[in-house]
N, C-alpha and C positions, 0 to 999 in steps of 0.2 A: 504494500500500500504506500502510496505515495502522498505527501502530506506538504505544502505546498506552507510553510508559515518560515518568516522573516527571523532574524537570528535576534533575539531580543533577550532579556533576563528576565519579565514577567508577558505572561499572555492571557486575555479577559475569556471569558467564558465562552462570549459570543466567537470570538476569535477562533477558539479551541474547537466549538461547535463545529462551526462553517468548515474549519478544515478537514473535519472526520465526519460531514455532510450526515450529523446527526442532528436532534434537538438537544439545547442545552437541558434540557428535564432529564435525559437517559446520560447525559456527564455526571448531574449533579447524583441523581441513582447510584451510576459505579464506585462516585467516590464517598454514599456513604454504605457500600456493599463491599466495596476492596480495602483491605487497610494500607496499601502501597499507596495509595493516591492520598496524598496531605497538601490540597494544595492551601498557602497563606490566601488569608484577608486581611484588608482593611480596614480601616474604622466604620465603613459604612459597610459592609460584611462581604462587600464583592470577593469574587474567589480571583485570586492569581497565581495563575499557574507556569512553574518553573520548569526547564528542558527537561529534568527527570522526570518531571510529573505528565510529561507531553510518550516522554519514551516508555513510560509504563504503561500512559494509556493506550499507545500503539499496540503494546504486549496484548493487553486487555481485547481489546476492537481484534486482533487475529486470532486469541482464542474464543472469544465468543460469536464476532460477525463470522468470520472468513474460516475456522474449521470448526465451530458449530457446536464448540461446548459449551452448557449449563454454565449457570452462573457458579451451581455449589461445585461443578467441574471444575471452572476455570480458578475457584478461590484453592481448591484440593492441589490443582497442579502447580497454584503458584507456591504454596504451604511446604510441598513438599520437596521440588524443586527448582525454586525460585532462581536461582543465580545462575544455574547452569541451562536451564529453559531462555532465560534471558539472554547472554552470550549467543547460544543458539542463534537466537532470532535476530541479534545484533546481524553476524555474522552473514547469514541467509540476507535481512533487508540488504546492507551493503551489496554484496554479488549481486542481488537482482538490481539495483539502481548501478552498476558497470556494465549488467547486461543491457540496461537501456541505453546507457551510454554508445554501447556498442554497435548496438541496431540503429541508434541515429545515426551514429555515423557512418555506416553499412549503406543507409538509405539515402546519402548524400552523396554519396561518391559514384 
């Protein structure tokens, strides 16, 4: 999945939303359903959310949108193996975002 947001140190909800072309209602759900997702507020309670909290949600959004497990699934898998599931995925996103690199560039030449 590719995720289309500007290199900033906080990002608003709406922002987070639009980019993972959910409703902010189903952000605000995971984040009180996951406990990896802490994002800060401010005094007026808006949520802001930091790159960690963007690269977990990505974790989240591919195991629940994109290979189709349960919430209490995707809490079990992070529980048990959280670090190395992540890694994983780092891993995998990177190579497919070289793979696209690669086919644009395939398609231009």
């Amino acid at each position: 999945m590719q995720i289309d947001l500007p290199e900033k140190r906080y990002y608003g909800i709406g922002e987070v939303a639009k980019a993972f072309d959910v409703n902010t209602s189903l952000i605000r759900f995971w984040e009180k359903e996951f406990d990896i997702l802490k994002p800060k507020k401010n005094a007026k309670g808006n949520r802001k959310f930091t790159p960690e909290d963007i690269k977990n949600l990505k974790f989240i959004y591919h195991l629940v949108k994109e290979r189709g497990f349960t919430l209490e699934g995707a809490k079990i898998h992070l529980k048990e193996n959280k670090k190395q599931s992540l890694n994983t995925y780092d891993i995998i996103s990177k190579l497919e975002n070289v793979k696209a690199e690669l086919l644009k560039i395939k398609s231009n030449l």
